[in-house]
C-alpha positions in Angstrom: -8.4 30.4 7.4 -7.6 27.3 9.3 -4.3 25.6 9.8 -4.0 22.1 8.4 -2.7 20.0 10.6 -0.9 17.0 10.0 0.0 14.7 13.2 2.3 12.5 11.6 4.8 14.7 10.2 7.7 17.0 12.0 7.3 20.1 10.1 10.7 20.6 10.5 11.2 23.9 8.3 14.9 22.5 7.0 13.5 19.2 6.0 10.2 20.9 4.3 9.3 22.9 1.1 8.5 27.1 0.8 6.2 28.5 -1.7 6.5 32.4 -1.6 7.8 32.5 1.4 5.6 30.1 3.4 6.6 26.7 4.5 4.6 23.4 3.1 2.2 22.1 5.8 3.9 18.9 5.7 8.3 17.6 4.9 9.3 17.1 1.7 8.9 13.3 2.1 5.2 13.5 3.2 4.7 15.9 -0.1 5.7 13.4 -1.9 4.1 10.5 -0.1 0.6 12.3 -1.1 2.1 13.4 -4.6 2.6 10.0 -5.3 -1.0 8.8 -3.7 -2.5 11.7 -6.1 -1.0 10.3 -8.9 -1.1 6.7 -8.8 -4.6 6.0 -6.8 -6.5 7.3 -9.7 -3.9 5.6 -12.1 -4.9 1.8 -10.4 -8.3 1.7 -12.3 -6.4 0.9 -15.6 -3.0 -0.7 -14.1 -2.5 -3.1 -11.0 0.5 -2.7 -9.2 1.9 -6.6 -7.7 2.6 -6.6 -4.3 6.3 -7.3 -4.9 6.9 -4.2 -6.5 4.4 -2.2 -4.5 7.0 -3.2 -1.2 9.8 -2.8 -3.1 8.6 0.6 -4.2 8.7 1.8 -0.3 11.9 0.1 0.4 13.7 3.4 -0.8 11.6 5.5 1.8 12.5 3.4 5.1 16.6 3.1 3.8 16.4 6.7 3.3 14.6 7.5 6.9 16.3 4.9 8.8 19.4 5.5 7.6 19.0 9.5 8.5 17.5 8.4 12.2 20.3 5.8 13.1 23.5 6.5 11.0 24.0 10.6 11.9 23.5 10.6 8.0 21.6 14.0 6.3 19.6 13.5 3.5 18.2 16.5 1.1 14.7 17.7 0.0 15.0 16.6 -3.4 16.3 12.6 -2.2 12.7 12.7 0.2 10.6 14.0 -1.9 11.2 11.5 -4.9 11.7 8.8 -2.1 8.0 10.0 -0.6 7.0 9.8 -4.2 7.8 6.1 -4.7 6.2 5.3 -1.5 3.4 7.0 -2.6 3.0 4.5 -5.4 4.1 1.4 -3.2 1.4 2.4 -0.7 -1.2 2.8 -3.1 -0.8 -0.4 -4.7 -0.3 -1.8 -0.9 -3.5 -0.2 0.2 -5.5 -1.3 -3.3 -4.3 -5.1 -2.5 -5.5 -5.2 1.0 -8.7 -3.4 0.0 -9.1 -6.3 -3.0 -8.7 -9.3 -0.3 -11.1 -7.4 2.1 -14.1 -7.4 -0.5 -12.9 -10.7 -1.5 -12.7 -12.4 2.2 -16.2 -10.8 2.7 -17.6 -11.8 -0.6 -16.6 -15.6 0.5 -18.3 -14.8 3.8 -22.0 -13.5 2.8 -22.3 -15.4 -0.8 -21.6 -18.7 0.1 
C-alpha cells in the first residue's frame, strides 16, 4: 500500500489525529479543512455561501495559526480541527465564487 502524501501539511504527530494506533496522514486542522470541503462542496448545489461570510468563516483558521506561529501560544486538536472545519466551508464557498466569475468572465468573452 502506498503512502499518501500531503506536501502542505507538518504531520506533526502532537498536532495530528490516531486511529488504532496509527497517526492521520494529515494535522488535525488539515482533517478538518477536507472535512469541511466534504461536507459543504456537495452542500453548495442547494445553498450559496456570500463571500462575506465565506472570509469570515476562515478568519478563525489564520487567528488560530498565526496566533500559535507568532505569540509562543499552544493550541489543541479539538480548537484546529473545528477551526479547519470552518475553513473548509469558507474555502468552499471562496473557491465556488471564483469558479462562478470564471465561467461568467468567459461567458462575456465568447458569447458576445
Amino acid at each position: 500500500m502506498r503512502k499518501i502524501e500531503f506536501v502542505s501539511c507538518h504531520r506533526l504527530p502532537e498536532r495530528s489525529f490516531f486511529f488504532r494506533g496509527k497517526q492521520f496522514p494529515f494535522c488535525a486542522r488539515c482533517t478538518g479543512i477536507y472535512v469541511g470541503y466534504a461536507i459543504f462542496i456537495p452542500a453548495l448545489w442547494f445553498i450559496k455561501i456570500d463571500i462575506y461570510w465565506a472570509l469570515l468563516a476562515i478568519l478563525p483558521t489564520a487567528i488560530d495559526g498565526l496566533t500559535q506561529a507568532y505569540f509562543n501560544r499552544e493550541s489543541n486538536n479539538f480548537l484546529r480541527f473545528t477551526t479547519g472545519i470552518l475553513a473548509g466551508y469558507g474555502l468552499a464557498g471562496l473557491s465556488d465564487f471564483i469558479a462562478y466569475w470564471i465561467v461568467h468572465f468567459f461567458k462575456y468573452l465568447f458569447v458576445n
